[in-house]
C-alpha positions, -999 to 999 in steps of 0.1 A, spaced: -306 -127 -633 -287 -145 -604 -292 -128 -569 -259 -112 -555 -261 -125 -522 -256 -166 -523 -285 -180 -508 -291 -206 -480 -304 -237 -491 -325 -260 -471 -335 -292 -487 -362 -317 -472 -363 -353 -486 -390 -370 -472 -391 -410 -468 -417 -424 -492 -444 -399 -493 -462 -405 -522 -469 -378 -552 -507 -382 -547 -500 -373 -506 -497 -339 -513 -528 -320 -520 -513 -294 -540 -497 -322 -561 -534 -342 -562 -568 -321 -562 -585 -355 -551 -566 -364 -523 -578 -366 -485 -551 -359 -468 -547 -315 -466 -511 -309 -462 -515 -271 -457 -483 -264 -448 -466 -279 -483 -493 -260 -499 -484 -232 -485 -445 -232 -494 -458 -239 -533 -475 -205 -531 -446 -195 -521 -426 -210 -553 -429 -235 -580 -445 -269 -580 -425 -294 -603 -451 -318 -616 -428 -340 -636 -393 -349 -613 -384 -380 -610 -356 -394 -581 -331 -411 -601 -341 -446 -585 -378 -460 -567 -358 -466 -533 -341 -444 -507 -304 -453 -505 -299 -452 -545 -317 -423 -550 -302 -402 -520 -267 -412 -538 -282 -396 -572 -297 -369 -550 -263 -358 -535 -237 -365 -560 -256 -361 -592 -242 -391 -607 -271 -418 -618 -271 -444 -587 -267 -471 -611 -227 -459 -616 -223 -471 -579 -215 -505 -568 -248 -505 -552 -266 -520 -583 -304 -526 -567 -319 -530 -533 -312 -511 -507 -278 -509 -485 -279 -521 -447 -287 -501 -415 -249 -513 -407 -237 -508 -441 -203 -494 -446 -204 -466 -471 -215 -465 -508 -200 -433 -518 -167 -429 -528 -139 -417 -510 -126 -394 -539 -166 -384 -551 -176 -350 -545 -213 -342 -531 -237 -312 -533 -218 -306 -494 -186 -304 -507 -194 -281 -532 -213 -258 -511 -186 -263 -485 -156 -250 -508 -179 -222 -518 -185 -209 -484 -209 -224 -467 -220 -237 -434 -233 -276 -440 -249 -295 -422 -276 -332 -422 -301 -340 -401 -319 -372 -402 -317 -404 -419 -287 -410 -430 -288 -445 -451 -257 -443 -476 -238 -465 -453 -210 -454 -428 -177 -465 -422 -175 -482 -389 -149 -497 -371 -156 -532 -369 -151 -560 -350 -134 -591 -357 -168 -613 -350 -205 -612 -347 -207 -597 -307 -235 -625 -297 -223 -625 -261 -224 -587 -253 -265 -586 -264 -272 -619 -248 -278 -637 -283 -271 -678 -287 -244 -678 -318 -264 -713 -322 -295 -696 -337 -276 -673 -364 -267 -685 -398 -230 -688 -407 -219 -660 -426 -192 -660 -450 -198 -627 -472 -226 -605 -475 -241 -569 -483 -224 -545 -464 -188 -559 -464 -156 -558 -479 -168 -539 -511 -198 -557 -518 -232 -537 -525 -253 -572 -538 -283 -579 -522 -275 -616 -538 -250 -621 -518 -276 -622 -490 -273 -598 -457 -279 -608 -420 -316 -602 -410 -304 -590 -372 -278 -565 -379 -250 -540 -359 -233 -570 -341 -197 -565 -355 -195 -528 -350 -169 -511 -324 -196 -486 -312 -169 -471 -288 -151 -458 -320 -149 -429 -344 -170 -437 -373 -139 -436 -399 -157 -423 -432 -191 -406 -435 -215 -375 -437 -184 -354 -419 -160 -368 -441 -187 -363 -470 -188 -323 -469 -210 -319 -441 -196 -294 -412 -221 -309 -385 -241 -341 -385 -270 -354 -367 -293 -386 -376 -296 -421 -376 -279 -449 -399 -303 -458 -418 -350 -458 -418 -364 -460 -390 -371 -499 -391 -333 -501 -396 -309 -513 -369 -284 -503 -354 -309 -483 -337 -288 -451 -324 -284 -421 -325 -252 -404 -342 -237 -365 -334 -206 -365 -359 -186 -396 -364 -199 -408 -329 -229 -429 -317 -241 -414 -290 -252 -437 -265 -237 -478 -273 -266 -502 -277 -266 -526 -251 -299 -542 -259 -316 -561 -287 -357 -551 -304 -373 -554 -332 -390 -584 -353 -375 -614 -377 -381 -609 -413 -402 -578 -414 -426 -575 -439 -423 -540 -460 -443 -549 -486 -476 -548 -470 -493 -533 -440 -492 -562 -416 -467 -553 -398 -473 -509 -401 -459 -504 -368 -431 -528 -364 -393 -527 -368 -370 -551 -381 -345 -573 -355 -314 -557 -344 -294 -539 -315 -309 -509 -300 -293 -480 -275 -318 -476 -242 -321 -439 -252 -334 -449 -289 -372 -447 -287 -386 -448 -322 -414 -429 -319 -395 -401 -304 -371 -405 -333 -389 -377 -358 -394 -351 -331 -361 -349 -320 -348 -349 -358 -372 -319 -357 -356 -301 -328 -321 -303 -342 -331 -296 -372 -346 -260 -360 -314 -257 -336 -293 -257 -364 -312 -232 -380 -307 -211 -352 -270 -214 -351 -268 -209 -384 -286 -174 -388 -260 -162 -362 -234 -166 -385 -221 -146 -416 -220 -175 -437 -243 -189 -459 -259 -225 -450 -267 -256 -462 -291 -275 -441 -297 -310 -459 -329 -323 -439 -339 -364 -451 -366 -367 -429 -375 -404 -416 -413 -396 -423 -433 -412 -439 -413 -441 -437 -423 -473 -417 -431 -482 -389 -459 -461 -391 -459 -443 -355 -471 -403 -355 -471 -385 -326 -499 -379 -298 -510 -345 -319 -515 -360 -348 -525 -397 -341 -561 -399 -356 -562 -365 -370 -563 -376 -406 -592 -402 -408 -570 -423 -426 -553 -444 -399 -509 -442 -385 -502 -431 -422 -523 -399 -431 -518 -388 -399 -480 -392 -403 -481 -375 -439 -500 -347 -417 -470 -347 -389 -448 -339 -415 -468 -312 -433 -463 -294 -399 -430 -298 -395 -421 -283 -431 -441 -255 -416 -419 -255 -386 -388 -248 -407 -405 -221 -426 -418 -205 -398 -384 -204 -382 -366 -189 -414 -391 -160 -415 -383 -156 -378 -350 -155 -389 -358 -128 -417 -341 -160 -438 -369 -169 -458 -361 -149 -487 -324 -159 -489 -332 -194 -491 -338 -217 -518 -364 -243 -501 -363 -274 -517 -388 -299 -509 -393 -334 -522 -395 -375 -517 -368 -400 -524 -397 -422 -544 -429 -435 -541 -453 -445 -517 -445 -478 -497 -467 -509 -494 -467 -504 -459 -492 -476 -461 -519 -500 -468 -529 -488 -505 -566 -505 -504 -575 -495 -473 -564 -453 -482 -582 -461 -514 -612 -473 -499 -613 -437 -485 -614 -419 -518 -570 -413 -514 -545 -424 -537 -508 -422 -530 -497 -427 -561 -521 -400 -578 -532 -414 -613 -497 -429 -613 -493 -467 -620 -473 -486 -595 -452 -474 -560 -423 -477 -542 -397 -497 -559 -416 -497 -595 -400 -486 -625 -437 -473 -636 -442 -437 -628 -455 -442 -588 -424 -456 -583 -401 -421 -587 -422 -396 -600 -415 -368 -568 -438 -345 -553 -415 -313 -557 -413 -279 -548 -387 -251 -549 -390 -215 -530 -367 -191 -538 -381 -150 -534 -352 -138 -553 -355 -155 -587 -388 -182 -587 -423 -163 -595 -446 -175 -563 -476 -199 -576 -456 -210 -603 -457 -249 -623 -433 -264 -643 -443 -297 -663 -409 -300 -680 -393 -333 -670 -365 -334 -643 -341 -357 -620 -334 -352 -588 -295 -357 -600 -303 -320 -616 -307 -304 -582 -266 -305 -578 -259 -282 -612 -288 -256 -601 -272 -252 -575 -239 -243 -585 -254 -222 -614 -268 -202 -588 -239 -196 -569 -221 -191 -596 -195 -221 -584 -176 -246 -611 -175 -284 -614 -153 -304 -623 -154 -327 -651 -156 -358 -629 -180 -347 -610 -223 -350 -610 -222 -364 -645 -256 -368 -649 -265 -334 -635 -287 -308 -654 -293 -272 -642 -331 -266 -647 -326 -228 -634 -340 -216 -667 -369 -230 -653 -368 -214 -618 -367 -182 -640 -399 -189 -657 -386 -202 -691 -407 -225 -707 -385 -246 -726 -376 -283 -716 -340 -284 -701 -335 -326 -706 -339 -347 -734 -338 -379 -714 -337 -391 -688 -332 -427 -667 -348 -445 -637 -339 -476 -621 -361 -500 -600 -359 -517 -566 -342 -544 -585 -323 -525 -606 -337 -527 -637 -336 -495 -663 -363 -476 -679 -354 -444 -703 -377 -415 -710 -373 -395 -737 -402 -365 -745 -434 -383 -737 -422 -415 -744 -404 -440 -718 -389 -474 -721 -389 -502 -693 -361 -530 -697 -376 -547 -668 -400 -572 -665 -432 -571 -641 -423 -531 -629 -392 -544 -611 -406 -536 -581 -393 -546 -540 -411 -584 -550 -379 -594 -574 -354 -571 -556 -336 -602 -546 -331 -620 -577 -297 -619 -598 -293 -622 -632 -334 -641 -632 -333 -654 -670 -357 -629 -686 -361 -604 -657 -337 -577 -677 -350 -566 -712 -367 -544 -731 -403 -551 -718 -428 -524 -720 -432 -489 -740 -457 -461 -731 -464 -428 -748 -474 -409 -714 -485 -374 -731 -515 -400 -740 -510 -426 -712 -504 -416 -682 -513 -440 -663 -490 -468 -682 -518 -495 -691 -514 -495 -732 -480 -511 -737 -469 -502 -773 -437 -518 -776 -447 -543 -807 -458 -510 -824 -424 -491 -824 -394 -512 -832 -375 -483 -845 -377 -460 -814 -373 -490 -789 -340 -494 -810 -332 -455 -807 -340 -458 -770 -316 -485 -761 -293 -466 -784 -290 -435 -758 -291 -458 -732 -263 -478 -742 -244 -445 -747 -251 -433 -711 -237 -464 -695 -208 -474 -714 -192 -436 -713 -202 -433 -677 -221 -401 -681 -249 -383 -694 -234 -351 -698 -211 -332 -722 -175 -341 -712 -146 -364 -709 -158 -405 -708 -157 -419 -668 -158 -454 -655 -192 -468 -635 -181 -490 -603 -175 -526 -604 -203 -549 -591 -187 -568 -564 -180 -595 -558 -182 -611 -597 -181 -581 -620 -213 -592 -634 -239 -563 -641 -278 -583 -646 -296 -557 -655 -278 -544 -686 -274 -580 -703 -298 -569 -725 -272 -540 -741 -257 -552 -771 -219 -560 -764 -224 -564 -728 -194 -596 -727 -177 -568 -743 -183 -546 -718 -179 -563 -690 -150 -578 -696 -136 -550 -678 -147 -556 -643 -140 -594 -647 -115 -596 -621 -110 -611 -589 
């Protein structure tokens, strides 16, 4: 039975904080995240949720419209820090939906689904002091006029076209969000500024940051990538003040009659790697542990400040991770200390194997969710968008979150699964499909950040790899020569999903062109695929 009253709803998203980081997620880890712990006693750990995609911008699009991030133009990789935007005009979000319904909305933090800045008619070299002489000649790239391909290359030092004296033109405001507070992009991603509503706040004026920053590895843990920078941007003060706003909002919020919707993607644990004076060294485990550990307090910041607020029982808390653990964490060095990341899960950030997307998640809600609860029944992240509306009792159109799933019956206790399937894509945008206990990877070598960059790559996209996970968790028996028959069945569904543009009941939609050639890599393995894409073949 619903509650009367809608709820608030606060959602955290952390930036790559593993499922293994969590120590009421992994019994072995060494990092004690109290706090986290804490809100599960409070509600219901979700031990098998997967973001729709292993890396942040696609799976905060999944997260927010509950449409597979694969539908988008943004086919793999990651959009730019000075990206314009990847959602569509005309798409409606969890925000808007809230919004129509009622609701206060607001997001605080890292924004990174690009924004729609006025631009300039060059590159800006003079104002930042830069020799034009040492930049490469750019014709096209990812970020402009349409194009979401990372193979169409991007500028390594980026915000030099932007008009920061102007209006951002199209973004969270414009997106369903009353108030907005945050940063473009990570934390390692220029334009370094901050942004209060379609404005920067202070104009960048000078340039930081590093050439080709590696995020792969943990060389460079504490280091951000090349790009302009406003004097008042200081990156390790970046978190804290997210923090503060965050608990401000709050504030203003509870004064009000209406319910709110406070979407939180935090920049934590995300590189560089650069915790605070409380928590620097508190972990044992180096700049990453303790940042896992900065984190686990401020979660128990915002509960502390909704049971101030006597809001903690209207609220549905939502806590979880956008996908795996990152390289940058330095995975032999934590393991070396008895702490996995990735729990028993093979792979991390950007994999198609389970380390990849498999989410640390946890829902409070006093009114409906039993506290101490589990759930093992497989969800998405994309699901979060039709629980929602189920419990406020809101309809959505037929256009709208196709790939969504309510998993309420879950919240209430039921113990019966709520998806048949369900579908993941990796850093370079190759599919896997998981159906029961058994998942299918059409991706050669886990598709992780390593072949990111590659287009169509010959054999990269195909039906690869095949793991019963009730008996394999850990993905190291490929069975794929063993099953013919369900491989078939698999691609079957799959092929089904993408060609009538939803996963859902309802009328057949269209999935966004790939710009700038139409051409769609990772699905050449689908049977009829010239068919298919003969549609977007256009210039």
């Amino acid at each position: 039975m619903l509650a009367n009253k809608k709820p608030n709803i606060v959602l955290i998203f952390a930036d790559d904080l593993g499922y293994g980081d969590v120590s009421c997620f992994n019994p072995e880890s060494k990092i004690q995240t109290k706090n986290i712990d804490t809100l599960a006693e409070e509600g219901m750990r979700f031990t098998d949720t997967h973001a729709t995609s292993a890396l942040c911008t696609p799976s905060r699009y999944g997260l927010l419209t509950g449409r597979y991030n694969w539908r988008s133009s943004l086919k793999s990789f990651v959009v730019p820090g000075d990206s314009l935007a990847l959602i569509e005009h005309d798409r409606k979000t969890i925000a808007h939906l809230l919004k129509e319904n009622g609701y206060n909305t607001a997001a605080i933090g890292k924004w990174h689904l690009g924004l729609n800045w006025q631009l300039k008619d060059d590159f800006d070299y003079e104002k930042y002091g830069l020799n034009p002489d040492e930049f490469p000649d750019i014709k096209t790239r990812m970020g402009r006029d349409g194009i979401f391909d990372i193979s169409e290359g991007r500028m390594d030092f980026e915000g030099l076209d932007i008009d920061y004296s102007k209006p951002i033109t199209f973004g969270p405001n414009q997106l369903g969000f009353d108030y907005f507070y945050g940063t473009p992009a990570s934390l390692d991603q220029p334009p370094y500024v901050y942004i209060e509503n379609d404005r920067v706040v202070e104009e960048p004026t000078e340039v930081t940051g590093v050439f080709r920053l590696d995020r792969s590895g943990p060389s460079e843990q504490q280091a951000w990538q090349n790009g302009v920078a406003a004097s008042n941007f200081v990156h390790s003060e970046v978190p804290d003040n997210m923090q503060k706003k965050a608990l401000e909002v709050i504030d203003m919020f509870a004064e009000e009659d209406k319910p709110f919707f406070l979407y939180y993607p935090t920049h934590l644990v995300h590189g560089p790697l650069l915790p605070n004076e409380d928590f620097e060294g508190k972990s044992g485990l180096g700049p990453y542990g303790d940042f896992v550990l900065q984190l686990d307090h401020y979660v128990g910041e915002i509960m502390a400040k909704l049971k101030e607020k006597d809001l903690f029982e209207d609220t549905v808390f939502i806590f979880t991770s956008d996908n795996g653990a990152s390289g940058i964490c330095d995975f032999d060095a934590l393991k070396e200390h008895g702490h996995n990341p990735s729990y028993i899960f093979k792979g991390l950030k950007g994999d198609i194997w389970e380390g990849g997307h498999r989410e640390p998640t946890i829902i409070s809600y006093p009114a409906m969710i039993q506290k101490g609860s589990v759930s093992n029944h497989m969800i998405s992240l994309a699901d979060i968008y039709r629980s929602i509306a189920e419990i406020i009792d809101a309809e959505i159109p037929d256009d709208t979150a196709e790939d969504s799933i309510s998993n309420v019956s879950l919240w209430q206790g039921e113990n019966e699964p709520v998806r048949d399937e369900v579908v993941h894509t990796s850093a370079n945008g190759g599919f896997s499909i998981r159906r029961g206990d058994w998942k299918l990877e059409l991706v050669n070598n886990g598709g992780g950040l390593a072949d990111s960059r590659k287009g169509a790559g010959g054999q990269l996209y195909q039906p690869t790899e095949l793991y019963n996970l009730k008996e394999d968790i850990s993905e190291t028996n490929n069975v794929i020569d063993e099953h013919p028959e369900l491989v078939e069945s698999l691609k079957h569904s799959l092929t089904k999903y993408i060609v009538n543009g939803r996963s859902t009941p309802g009328t057949p939609q269209e999935n966004n062109r790939n710009n700038p050639t139409g051409e769609w890599p990772q699905i050449r393995w689908m049977e009829g695929y010239e068919a298919y894409i003969e549609r977007f073949k256009y210039d």
